[in-house]
C-alpha positions as CSV (number, residue, x, y, z in Angstrom):
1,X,8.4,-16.7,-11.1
2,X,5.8,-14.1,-10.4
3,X,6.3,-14.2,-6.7
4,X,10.2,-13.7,-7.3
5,X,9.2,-10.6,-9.1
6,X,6.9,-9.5,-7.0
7,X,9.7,-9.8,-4.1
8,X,12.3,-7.8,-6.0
9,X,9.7,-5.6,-7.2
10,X,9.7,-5.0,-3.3
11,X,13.3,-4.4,-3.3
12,X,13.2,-2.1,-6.2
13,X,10.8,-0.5,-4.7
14,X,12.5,0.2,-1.0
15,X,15.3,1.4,-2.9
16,X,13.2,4.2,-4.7
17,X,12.3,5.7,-1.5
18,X,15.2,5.3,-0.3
19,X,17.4,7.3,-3.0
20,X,15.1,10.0,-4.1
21,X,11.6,9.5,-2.3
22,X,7.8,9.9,-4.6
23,X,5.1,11.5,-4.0
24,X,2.0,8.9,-5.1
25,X,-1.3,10.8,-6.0
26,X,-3.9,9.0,-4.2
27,X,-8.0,9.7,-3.6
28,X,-8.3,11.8,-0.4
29,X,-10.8,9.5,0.8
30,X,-12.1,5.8,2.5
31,X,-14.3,3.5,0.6
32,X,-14.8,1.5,3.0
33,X,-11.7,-0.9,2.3
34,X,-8.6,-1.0,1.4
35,X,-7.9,-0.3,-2.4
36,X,-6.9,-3.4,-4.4
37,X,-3.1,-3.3,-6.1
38,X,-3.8,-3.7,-9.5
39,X,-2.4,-6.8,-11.6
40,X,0.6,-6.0,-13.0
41,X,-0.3,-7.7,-16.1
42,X,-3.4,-10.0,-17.1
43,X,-2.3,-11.3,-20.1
44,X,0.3,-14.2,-19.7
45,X,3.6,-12.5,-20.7
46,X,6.8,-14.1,-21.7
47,X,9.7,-15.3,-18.4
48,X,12.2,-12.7,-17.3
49,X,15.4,-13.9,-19.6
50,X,18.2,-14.8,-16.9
51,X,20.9,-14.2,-19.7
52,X,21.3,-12.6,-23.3
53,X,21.1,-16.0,-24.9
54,X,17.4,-14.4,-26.2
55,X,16.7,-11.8,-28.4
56,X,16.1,-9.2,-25.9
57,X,18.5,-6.5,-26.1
58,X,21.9,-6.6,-23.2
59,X,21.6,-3.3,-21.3
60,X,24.3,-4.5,-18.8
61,X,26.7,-6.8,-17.7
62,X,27.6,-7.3,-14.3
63,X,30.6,-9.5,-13.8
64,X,29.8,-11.5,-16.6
65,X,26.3,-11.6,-16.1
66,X,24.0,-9.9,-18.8
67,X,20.9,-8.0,-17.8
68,X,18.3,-8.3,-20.5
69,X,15.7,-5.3,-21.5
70,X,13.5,-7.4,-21.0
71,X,14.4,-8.9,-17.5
72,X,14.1,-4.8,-16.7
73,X,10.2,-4.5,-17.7
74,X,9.4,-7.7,-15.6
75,X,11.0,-6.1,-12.7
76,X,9.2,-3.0,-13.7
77,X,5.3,-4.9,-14.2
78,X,6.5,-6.2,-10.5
79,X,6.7,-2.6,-8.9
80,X,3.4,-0.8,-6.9
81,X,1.3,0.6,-10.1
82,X,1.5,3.8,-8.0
83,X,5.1,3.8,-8.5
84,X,4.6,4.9,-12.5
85,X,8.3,4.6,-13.3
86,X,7.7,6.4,-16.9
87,X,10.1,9.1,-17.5
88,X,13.3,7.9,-19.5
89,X,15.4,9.4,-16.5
90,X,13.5,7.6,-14.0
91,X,13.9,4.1,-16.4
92,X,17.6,4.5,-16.4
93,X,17.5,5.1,-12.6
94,X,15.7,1.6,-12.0
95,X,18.6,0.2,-14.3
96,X,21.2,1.4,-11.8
97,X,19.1,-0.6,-9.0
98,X,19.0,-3.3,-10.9
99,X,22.7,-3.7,-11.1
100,X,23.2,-2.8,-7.2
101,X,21.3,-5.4,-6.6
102,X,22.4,-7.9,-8.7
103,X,26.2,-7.0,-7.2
104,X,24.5,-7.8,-3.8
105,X,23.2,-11.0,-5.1
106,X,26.0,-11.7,-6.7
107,X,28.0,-11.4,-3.4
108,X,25.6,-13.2,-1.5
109,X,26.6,-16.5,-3.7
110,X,30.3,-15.9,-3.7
111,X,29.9,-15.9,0.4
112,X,28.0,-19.1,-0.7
113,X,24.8,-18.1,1.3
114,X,23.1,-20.3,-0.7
115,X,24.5,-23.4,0.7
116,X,23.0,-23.0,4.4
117,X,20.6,-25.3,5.9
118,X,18.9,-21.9,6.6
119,X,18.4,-20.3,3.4
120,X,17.8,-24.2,1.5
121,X,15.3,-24.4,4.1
122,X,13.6,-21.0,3.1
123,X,14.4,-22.0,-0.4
124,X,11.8,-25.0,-0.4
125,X,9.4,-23.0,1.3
126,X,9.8,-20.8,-0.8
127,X,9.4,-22.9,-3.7
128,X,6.1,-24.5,-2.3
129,X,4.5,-21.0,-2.1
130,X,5.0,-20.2,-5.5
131,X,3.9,-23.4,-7.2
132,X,0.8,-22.6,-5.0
133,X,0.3,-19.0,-6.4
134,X,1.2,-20.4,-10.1
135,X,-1.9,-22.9,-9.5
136,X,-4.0,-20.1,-8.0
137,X,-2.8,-18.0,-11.2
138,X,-3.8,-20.6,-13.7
139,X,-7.2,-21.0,-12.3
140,X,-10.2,-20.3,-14.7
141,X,-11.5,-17.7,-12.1
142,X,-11.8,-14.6,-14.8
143,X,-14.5,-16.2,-17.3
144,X,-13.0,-13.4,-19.1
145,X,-12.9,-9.8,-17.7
146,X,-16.3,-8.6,-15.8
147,X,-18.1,-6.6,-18.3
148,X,-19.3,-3.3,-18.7
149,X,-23.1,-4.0,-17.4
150,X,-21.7,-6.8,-14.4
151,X,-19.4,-3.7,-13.2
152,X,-22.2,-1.0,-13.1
153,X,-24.1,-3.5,-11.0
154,X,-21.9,-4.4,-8.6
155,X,-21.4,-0.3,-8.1
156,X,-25.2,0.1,-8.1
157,X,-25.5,-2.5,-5.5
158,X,-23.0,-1.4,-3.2
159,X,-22.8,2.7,-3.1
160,X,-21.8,2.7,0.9
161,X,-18.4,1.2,-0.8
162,X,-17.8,4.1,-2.9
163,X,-18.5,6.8,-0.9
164,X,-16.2,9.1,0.9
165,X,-16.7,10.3,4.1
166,X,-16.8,13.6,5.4
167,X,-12.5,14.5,6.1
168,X,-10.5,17.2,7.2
169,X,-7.1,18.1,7.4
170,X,-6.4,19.0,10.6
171,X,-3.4,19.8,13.3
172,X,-3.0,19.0,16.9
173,X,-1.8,20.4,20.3
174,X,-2.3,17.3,22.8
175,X,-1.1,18.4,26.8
176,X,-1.2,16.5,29.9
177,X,-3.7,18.6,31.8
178,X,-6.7,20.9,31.1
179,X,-4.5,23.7,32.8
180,X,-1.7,23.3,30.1
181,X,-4.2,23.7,27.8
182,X,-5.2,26.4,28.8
183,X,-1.7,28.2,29.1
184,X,-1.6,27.4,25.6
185,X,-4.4,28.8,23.9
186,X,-3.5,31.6,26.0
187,X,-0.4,31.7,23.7
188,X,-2.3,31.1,20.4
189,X,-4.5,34.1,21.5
190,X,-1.9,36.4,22.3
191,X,1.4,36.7,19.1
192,X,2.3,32.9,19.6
193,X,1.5,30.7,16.1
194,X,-0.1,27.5,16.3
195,X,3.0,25.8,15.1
196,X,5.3,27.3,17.6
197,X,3.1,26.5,20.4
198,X,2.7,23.2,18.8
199,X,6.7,22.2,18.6
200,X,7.2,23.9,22.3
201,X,4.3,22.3,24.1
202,X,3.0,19.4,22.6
203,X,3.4,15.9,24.3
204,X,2.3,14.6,20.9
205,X,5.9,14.2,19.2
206,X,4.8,13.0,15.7
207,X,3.2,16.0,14.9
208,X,4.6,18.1,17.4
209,X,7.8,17.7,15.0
210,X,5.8,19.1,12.4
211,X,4.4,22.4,14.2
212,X,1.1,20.0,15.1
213,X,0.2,19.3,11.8
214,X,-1.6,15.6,12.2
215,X,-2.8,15.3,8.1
216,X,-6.3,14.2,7.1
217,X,-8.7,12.5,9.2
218,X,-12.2,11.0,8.8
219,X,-15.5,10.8,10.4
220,X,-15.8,8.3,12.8
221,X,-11.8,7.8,13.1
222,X,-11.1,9.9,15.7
223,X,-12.7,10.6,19.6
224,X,-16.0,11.6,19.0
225,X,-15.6,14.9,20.8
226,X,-12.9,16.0,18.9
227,X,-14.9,14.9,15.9
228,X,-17.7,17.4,16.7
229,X,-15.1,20.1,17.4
230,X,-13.4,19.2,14.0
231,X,-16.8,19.5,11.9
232,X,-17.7,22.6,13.4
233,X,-15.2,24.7,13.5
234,X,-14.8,27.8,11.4
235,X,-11.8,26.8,9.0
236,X,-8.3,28.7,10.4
237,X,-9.8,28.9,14.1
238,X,-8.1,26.8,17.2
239,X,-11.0,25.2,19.2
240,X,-11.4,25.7,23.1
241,X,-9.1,22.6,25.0
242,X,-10.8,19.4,24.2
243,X,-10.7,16.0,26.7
244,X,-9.7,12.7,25.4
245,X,-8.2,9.9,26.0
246,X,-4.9,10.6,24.5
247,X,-4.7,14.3,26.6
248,X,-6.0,17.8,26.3
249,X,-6.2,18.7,22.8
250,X,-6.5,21.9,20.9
251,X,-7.3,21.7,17.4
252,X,-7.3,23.7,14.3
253,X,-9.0,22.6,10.6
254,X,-7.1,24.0,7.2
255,X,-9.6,22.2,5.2
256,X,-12.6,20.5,5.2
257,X,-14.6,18.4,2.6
258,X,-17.9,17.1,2.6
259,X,-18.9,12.9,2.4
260,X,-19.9,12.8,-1.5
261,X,-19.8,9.4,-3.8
262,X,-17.1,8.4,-6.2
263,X,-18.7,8.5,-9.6
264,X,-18.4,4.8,-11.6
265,X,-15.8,6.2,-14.1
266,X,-13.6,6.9,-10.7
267,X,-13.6,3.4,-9.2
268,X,-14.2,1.6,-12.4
269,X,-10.8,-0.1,-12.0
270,X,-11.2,-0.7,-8.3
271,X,-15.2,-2.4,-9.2
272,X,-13.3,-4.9,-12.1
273,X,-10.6,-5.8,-9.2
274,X,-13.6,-6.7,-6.5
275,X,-15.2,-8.8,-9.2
276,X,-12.4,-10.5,-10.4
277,X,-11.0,-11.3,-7.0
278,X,-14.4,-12.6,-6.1
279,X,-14.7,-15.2,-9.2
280,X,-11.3,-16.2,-8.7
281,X,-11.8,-16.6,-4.7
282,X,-15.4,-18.9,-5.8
283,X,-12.9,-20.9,-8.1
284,X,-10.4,-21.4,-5.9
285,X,-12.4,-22.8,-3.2
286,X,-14.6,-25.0,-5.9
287,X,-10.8,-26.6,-6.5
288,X,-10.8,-26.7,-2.9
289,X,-13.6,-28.4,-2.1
290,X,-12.5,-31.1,-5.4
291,X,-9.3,-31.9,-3.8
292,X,-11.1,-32.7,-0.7
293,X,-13.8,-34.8,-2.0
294,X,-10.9,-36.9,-3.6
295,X,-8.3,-36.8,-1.2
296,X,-7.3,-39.5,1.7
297,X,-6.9,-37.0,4.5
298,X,-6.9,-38.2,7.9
299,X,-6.2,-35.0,10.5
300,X,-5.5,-35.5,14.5
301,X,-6.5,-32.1,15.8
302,X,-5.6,-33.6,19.4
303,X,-2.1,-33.9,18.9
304,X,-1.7,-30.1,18.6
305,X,0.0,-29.6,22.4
């Protein structure tokens, strides 16, 4: 069941973007790793209600098929927590989702998708994986949440992890050859902007699209010459053409920030993911290990053609 949500949390999610767009507030900076999603809930909750035979309240019906208030908040526990679909306006958009997609499902069965060797095949797969994540779920890996003093450790432990690197926010003019670099700071130096020259000259289409403007970069992601040029630069000034491997570039820096670390308080949810992912990753191979010790397995690796 979780893994269904979490696939039309996916849907619900695609079709966010795709009717009004967001704009998720995230860190400027790297940590190292990826940030972990947080759980969408911890405590065990009750099953999405597939019909109004409950007491949860009917907020639809769509051809005869109720949609429950409370089949809406599992779909919404399923969404990215960057998401934040909070507003009353915002709720009653999700709704309308809800119901587009249950006409789509809807008109998948009456097309009787459902009865192809393809889809029952994907079906049992299916099926497999998410008695395997249920298992996974169920596992004692928690001990309860990590604690206060467990959490502080960890981030004492491991400061490289929570430290952000030096950035900028930069844009870009990338040409072919030092001597169209040159014709172009030429430009820049005379009543040309940077983001005309950019969207006329640049062979770098992404950005060139938007007048060269690339976003933020970090130290030691990009070539290490441009890296110098980008970290010493006064803020607002194009830099002389640049080699690389991509091209000629000229660049320009709209802001800069120093490295600094997060403080606890600002990664204290991302510390209690690592942790818990950790004791549930040592629990899941201890199970591992059990069903191998007790297993009859016999493997022939030389079969594999």
């Amino acid at each position: 069941m979780r893994n269904i949500l979490r696939l039309w949390g996916t849907i619900f999610f695609l079709l966010f973007i795709a009717a009004d767009g967001f704009s998720a507030e995230r860190k400027p900076a790297e940590r190292g790793e990826v940030r972990l999603p947080k759980r969408a809930a911890i405590t065990p909750k009750k099953p999405a209600q597939e019909s109004g035979g409950g007491s949860s309240p009917v907020i639809a019906v769509v051809n005869g098929r109720e949609i429950t208030l409370e089949m809406v908040a599992d779909h919404l526990r399923a969404l990215p927590v960057e998401v934040g679909v909070t507003a009353l306006e915002r709720r009653k958009q999700f709704l309308d989702r809800l119901v587009q997609t249950e006409l789509i499902y809807q008109e998948a069965l009456r097309r009787k998708l459902d009865l192809s060797e393809k889809v029952q095949s994907r079906l049992r797969l299916a099926r497999r994986e998410i008695l395997i994540q249920e298992l996974v779920d169920r596992l004692p890996d928690w001990s309860g949440p990590p604690g206060e003093k467990a959490m502080r450790r960890y981030y004492r432990n491991n400061p490289k992890r929570f430290r952000r690197k030096a950035s900028a926010r930069i844009s870009i003019i990338v040409l072919g050859s030092e001597k169209e670099a040159r014709e172009a700071l030429d430009e820049l130096r005379g009543a040309a902007s940077f983001e005309e020259v950019a969207r006329k000259r640049s062979i770098f289409e992404s950005s060139a699209r938007r007048g060269g403007k690339l976003g933020v970069v970090r130290r030691g992601e990009v070539d290490i010459n441009l890296e110098k040029a980008i970290f010493s630069l006064p803020i607002g000034k194009e830099s002389e053409p640049i080699e690389t491997p991509a091209g000629w570039q000229i660049v320009r820096v709209s802001e800069r920030r120093e490295r600094a670390d997060f403080s606890f308080e600002e990664v204290r949810d991302e510390v209690r993911n690592i942790i818990s992912k950790r004791r549930q990753e040592r629990a899941f191979n201890a199970l591992l290990d059990k069903l191998r010790r007790e297993s009859k397995t016999v493997i022939y690796p030389e079969r594999i053609k």
